[in-house]
C-alpha positions in Angstrom: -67.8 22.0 40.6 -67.3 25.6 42.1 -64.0 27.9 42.4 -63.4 28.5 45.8 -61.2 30.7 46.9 -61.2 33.8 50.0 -60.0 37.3 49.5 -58.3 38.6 52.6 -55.1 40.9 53.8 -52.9 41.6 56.3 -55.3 44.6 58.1 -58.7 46.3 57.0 -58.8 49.2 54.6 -56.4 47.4 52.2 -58.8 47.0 49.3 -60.9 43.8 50.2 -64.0 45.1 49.1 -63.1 46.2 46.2 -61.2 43.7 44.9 -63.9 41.2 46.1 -66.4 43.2 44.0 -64.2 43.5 40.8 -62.7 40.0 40.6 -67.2 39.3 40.8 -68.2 41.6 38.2 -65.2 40.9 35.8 -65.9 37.0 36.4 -69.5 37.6 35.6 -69.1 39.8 32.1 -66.7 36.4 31.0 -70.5 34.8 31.8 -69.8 33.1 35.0 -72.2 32.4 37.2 -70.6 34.1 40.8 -71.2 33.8 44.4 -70.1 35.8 47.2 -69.8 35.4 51.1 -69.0 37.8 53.7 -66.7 36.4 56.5 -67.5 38.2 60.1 -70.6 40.5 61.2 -69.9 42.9 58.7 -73.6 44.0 57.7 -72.7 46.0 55.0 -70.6 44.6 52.1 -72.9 41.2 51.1 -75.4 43.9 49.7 -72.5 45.4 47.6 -71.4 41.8 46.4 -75.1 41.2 45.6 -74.8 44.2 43.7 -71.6 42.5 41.8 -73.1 39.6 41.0 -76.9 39.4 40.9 -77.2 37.1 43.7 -77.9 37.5 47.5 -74.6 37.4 49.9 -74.8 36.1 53.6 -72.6 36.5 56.4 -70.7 33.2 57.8 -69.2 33.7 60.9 -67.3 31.1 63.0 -67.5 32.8 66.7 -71.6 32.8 66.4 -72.3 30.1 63.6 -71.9 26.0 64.1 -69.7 24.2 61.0 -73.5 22.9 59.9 -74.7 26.1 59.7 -72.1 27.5 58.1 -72.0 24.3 55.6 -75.8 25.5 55.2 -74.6 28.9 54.1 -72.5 28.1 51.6 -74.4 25.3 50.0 -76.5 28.2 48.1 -73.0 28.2 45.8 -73.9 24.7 44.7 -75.0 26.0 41.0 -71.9 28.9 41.0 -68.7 28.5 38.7 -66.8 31.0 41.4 -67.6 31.0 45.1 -65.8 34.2 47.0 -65.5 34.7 50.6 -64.3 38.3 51.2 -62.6 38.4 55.0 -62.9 41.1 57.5 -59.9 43.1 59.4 -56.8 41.1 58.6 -56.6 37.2 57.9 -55.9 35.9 61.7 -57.9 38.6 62.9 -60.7 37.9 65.8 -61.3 37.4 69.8 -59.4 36.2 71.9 -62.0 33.4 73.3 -63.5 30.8 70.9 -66.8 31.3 69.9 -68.8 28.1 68.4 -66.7 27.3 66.0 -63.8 29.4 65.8 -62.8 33.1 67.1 -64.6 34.7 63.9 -61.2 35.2 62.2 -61.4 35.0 58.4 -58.9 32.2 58.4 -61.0 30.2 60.6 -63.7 29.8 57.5 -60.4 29.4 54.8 -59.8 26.1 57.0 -63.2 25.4 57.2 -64.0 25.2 53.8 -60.6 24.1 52.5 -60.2 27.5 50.4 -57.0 29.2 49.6 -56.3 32.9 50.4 -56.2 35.3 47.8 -54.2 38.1 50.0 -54.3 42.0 49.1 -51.0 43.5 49.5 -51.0 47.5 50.2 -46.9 48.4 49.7 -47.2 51.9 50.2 -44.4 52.9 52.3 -42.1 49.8 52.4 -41.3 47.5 49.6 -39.6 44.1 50.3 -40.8 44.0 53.8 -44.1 43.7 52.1 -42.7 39.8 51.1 -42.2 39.3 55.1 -45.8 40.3 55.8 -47.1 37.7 53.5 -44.7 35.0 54.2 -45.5 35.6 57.6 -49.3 35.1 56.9 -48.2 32.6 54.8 -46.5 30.0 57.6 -48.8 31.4 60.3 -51.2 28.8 60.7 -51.2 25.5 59.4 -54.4 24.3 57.5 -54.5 27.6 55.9 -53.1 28.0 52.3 -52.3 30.8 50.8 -52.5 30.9 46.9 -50.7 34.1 46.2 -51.0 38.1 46.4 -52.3 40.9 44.7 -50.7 44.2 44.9 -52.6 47.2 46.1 -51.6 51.0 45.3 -48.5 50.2 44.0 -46.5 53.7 43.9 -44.7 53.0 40.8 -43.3 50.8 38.0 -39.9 50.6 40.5 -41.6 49.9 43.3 -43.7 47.2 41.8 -41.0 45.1 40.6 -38.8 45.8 44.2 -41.9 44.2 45.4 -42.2 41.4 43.0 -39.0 40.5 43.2 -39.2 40.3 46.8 -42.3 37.8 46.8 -40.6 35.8 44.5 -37.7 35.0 46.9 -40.0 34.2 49.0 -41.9 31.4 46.8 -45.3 33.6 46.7 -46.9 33.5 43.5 -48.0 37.6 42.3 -51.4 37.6 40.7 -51.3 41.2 39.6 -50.6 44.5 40.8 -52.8 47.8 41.1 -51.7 51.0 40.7 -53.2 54.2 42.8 -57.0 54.8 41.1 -59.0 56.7 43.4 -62.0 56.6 40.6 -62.8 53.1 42.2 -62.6 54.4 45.8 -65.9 53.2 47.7 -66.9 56.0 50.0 -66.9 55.5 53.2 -69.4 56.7 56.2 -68.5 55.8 60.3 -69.8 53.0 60.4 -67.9 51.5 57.3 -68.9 51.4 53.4 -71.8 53.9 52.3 -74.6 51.6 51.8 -74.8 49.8 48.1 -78.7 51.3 47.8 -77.3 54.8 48.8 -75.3 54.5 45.3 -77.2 55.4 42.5 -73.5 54.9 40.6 -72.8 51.5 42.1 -73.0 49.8 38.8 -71.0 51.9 37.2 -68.4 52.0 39.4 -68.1 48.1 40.3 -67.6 47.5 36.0 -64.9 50.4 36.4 -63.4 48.3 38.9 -64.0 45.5 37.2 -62.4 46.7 34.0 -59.0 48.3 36.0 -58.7 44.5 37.8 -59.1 43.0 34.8 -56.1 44.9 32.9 -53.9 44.8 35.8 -54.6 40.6 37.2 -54.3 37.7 35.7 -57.7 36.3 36.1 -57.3 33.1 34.8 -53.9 32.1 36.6 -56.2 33.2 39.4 -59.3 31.2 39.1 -57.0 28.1 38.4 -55.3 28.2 41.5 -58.3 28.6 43.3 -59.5 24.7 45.0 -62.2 22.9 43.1 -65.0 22.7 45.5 -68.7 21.3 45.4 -70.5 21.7 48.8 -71.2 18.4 51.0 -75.6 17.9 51.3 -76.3 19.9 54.2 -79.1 20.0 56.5 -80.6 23.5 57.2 -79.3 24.3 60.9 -80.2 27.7 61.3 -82.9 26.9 63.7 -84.1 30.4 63.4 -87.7 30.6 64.9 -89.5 34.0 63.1 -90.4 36.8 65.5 -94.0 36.2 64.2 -96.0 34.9 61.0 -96.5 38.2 59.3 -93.9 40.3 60.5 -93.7 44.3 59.5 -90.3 45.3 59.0 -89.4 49.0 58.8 -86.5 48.7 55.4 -85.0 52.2 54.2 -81.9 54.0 54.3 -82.7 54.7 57.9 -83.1 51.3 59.0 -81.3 49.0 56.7 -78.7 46.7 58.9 -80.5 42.9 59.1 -78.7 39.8 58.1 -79.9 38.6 55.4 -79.5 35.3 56.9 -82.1 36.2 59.0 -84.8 37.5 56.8 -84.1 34.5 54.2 -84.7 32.1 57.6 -88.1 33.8 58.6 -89.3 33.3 55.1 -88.1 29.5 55.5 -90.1 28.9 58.1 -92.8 30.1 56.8 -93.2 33.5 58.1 -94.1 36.3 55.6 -92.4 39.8 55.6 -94.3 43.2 54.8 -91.9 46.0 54.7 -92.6 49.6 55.3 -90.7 53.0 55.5 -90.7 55.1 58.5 -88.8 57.6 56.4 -91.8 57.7 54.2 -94.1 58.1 57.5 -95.5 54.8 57.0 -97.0 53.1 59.8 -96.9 49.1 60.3 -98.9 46.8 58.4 -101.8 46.3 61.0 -102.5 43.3 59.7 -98.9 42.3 61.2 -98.9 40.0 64.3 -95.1 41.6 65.0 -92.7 44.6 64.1 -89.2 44.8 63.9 -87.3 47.6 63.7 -83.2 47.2 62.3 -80.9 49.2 63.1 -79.1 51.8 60.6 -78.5 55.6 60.6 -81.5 57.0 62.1 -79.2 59.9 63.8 -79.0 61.0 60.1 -82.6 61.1 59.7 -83.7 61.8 63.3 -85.2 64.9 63.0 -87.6 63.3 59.9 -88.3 60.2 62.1 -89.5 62.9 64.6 -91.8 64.5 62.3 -93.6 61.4 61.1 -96.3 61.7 62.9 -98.2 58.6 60.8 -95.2 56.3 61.9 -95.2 57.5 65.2 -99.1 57.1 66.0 -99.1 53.8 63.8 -96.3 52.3 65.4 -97.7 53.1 69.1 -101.1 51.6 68.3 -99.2 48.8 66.9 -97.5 47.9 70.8 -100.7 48.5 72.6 -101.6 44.8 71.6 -98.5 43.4 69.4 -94.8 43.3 70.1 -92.5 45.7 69.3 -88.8 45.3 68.7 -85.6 47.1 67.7 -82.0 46.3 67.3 -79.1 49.3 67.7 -80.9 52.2 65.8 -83.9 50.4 65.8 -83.5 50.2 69.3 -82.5 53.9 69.9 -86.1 55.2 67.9 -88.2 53.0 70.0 -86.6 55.0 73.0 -87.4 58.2 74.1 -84.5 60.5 72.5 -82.1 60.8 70.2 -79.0 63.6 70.4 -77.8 64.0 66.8 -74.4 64.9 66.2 -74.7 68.7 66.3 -76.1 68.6 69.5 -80.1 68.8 68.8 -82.3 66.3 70.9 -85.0 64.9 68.8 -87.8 63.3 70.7 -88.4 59.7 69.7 -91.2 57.0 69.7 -91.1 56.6 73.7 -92.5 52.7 73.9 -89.2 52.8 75.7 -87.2 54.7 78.3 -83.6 54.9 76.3 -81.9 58.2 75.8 -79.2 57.9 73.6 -76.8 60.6 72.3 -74.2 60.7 69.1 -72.6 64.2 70.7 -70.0 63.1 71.9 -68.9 60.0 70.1 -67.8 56.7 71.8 -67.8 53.4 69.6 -69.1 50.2 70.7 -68.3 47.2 69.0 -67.7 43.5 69.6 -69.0 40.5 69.7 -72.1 39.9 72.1 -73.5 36.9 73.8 -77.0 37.2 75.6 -79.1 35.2 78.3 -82.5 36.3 78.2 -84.2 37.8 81.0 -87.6 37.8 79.5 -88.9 36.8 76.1 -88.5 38.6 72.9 -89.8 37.8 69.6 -89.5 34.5 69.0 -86.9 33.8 71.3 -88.2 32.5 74.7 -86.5 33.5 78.4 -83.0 32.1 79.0 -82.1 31.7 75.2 -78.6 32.4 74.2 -78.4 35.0 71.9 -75.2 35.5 69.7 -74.9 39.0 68.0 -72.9 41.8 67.3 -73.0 45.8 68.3 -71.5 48.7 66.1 -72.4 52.0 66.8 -71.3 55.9 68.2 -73.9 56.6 70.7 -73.5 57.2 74.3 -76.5 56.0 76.8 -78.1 58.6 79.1 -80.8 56.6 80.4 -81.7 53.1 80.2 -84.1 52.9 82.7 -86.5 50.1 81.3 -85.9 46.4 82.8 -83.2 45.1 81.4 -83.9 42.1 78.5 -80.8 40.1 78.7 -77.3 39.8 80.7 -75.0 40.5 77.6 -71.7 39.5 77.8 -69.0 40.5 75.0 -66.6 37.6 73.4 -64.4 37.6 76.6 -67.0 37.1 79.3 -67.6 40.4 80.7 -70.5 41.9 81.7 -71.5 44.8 79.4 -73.7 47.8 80.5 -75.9 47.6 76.8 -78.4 45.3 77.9 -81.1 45.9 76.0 -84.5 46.8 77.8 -88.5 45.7 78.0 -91.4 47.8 78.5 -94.5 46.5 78.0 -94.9 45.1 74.6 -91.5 46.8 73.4 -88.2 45.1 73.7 -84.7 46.1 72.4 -80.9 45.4 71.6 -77.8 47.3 70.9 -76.2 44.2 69.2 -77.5 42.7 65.8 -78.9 39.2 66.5 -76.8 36.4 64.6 -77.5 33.2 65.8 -79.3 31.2 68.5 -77.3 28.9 71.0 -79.3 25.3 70.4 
């Protein structure tokens, strides 16, 4: 029997994360065993809680995921003593149409499940209007509970026990409170957290964190209040079919954003993954019947990528005879160029027609939903495709048929449609989950 409990707040850059990942390290040096969860699309923070804890974090996500899926998910806590699902934005946060199972808001999984909220408070610059916030939250929805708060950047001993006070009044239960400590700041990039593997001081900054939590919240009174929880039997319903049986995958800090979901349900079914580095100027196994490229930061490597010329020539012999497929940066290298930041064009692996440009920057992000046009990897034509896009680049050209009609989480039409040439096929959103 499991501790399950999910760690959310009012709005994003409040201190999720890193509570999340010193609430999992502290747990583990007291010996117990933890497991973590990511609520949302976020592709960067399960590798951080895997960091934390020793084991592998997936993403649940209620607007692309069925309950049985999600049930699937979890079921890997089975053998944990603490089971932690960190939220993303704030707790009600997500779109305005409902997805499979819910709208992808972090309280949509705390119902699910049947977990209370741990909520992180961040007072600065109000005090008892902090208590309104969480009583708000509190009474919002019915079906979701919260346990109680933790305080965030408290200003000072004063302001803490205004605060305190306040939540008192209000009948919410104050698990500890965290004074400013910028050593356990996570640095940050534009597309969220630096990667984990970018961090050669991860380790030694989550036990920092872990040991500042652990003086400042009461880590018992917390784990107690958390709901007892053992995961129902459930049947695996990712119904994820592999791109291919041996499928190269390029893996470095240039091309680093996959589920892992995804790569745990190719290897499921049976599919076996050899990884390479572009980065490196590796070229695809050739013994591969498939290559996928992820997305990442390749506009911070572009002009190396360009260089490679043993990726480049590998990976175009490669799509003569085998597919070829990219998602977001991925998709972006298999294209024809790529405008860093500063202006330079760098010329890319041209299996497709795509000119993309980070000059001037314009976010895209959102939920997606595809039909497909035309087959890609081990999805046939007219699946439904349920993903995600995050990213700064600008099209200038996407002249290639278009894959898919995407639509984002309200029904409209989007321009990023991915695109087929040949052998080569690509996305700007991150593939989740297949409509079945």
């Amino acid at each position: 029997m499991a501790a399950g409990l999910v760690i959310s707040a009012p709005a994003s850059g409040v201190g999720k994360t890193t509570l999340t990942l010193a609430l999992a390290r502290a747990w583990r040096h007291r010996g117990l065993n933890v497991q973590c969860f990511k609520s949302g699309p976020d592709y960067i923070d399960p590798a951080f809680h895997a960091a934390a804890t020793g084991r592998a974090s997936v993403n649940v996500d209620s607007w692309a995921m069925d309950r049985a899926t999600i049930a699937h998910l979890v079921s890997r806590g089975v053998d944990a003593d603490v089971v932690l699902a960190e939220g993303s934005m704030g707790l009600f946060d997500g779109v305005a149409a409902r997805g499979v199972s819910g709208t992808g808001a972090t309280a949509d999984i705390a119902e699910m499940l049947g977990w209370p909220v741990l909520l992180v408070i961040d007072p600065s610059g109000q005090a008892q209007t902090a208590a309104a916030i969480a009583a708000g939250l509190r009474d919002y929805r019915p079906g979701v509970r919260l346990m109680g708060v933790v305080l965030n950047r408290v200003a000072s001993p004063r302001h803490e026990d205004l605060v305190r006070r306040a939540l008192n009044d209000a009948g919410i239960a104050v698990f500890g409170a965290l004074p400013r400590h910028a050593e356990i700041s996570l640095p940050k990039r534009h597309l969220g957290l630096v990667q984990a593997e970018e961090q050669a001081e991860i380790g030694a900054l989550i036990d920092e964190a872990a040991r500042f939590v652990a003086e400042h919240v009461d880590l018992d009174t917390v784990l107690h209040s958390a709901a007892a929880w053992s995961p129902e039997p459930a049947v695996n319903r990712l119904n994820v079919t592999p791109p291919g049986q041996r499928i190269a995958l390029a893996r470095d800090a240039a091309f680093s954003f996959v589920y892992p979901h995804m790569l745990e349900a190719w290897r499921a079914a049976g599919a076996e993954i050899l990884s390479f580095s572009p980065l490196a100027d590796e070229a695809p196994d050739a013994s591969a019947d498939v290559c996928w490229l992820p997305g990442g930061y390749p506009e911070l490597h572009a002009g190396k990528i360009a260089a490679n010329a043993r990726f480049r020539d590998g990976l175009r012999a490669f799509a003569v005879t085998r597919p070829v497929h990219g998602e977001c940066g991925g998709y972006m290298v298999l294209g024809t160029g790529l405008t860093d930041a500063d202006g330079v064009r760098h010329g890319m692996m041209g299996l497709l027609g795509l000119e993309t440009s980070f000059a001037k920057r314009r976010m895209h992000l959102g939920y997606r939903l595809a039909e497909l046009a035309a087959p890609m990897p081990g999805h046939r034509p007219g699946a439904r495709l349920r993903g995600h896009e995050f990213h700064y680049s600008t099209i200038l050209a996407q002249p290639d048929t278009a894959l898919a009609v995407v639509h984002d989480a309200t029904g409209a039409v989007i321009a990023e449609t991915g695109s087929r040439r040949g052998q080569a096929t690509g996305t700007f959103f991150h593939l989740i989950a297949e409509d079945r």
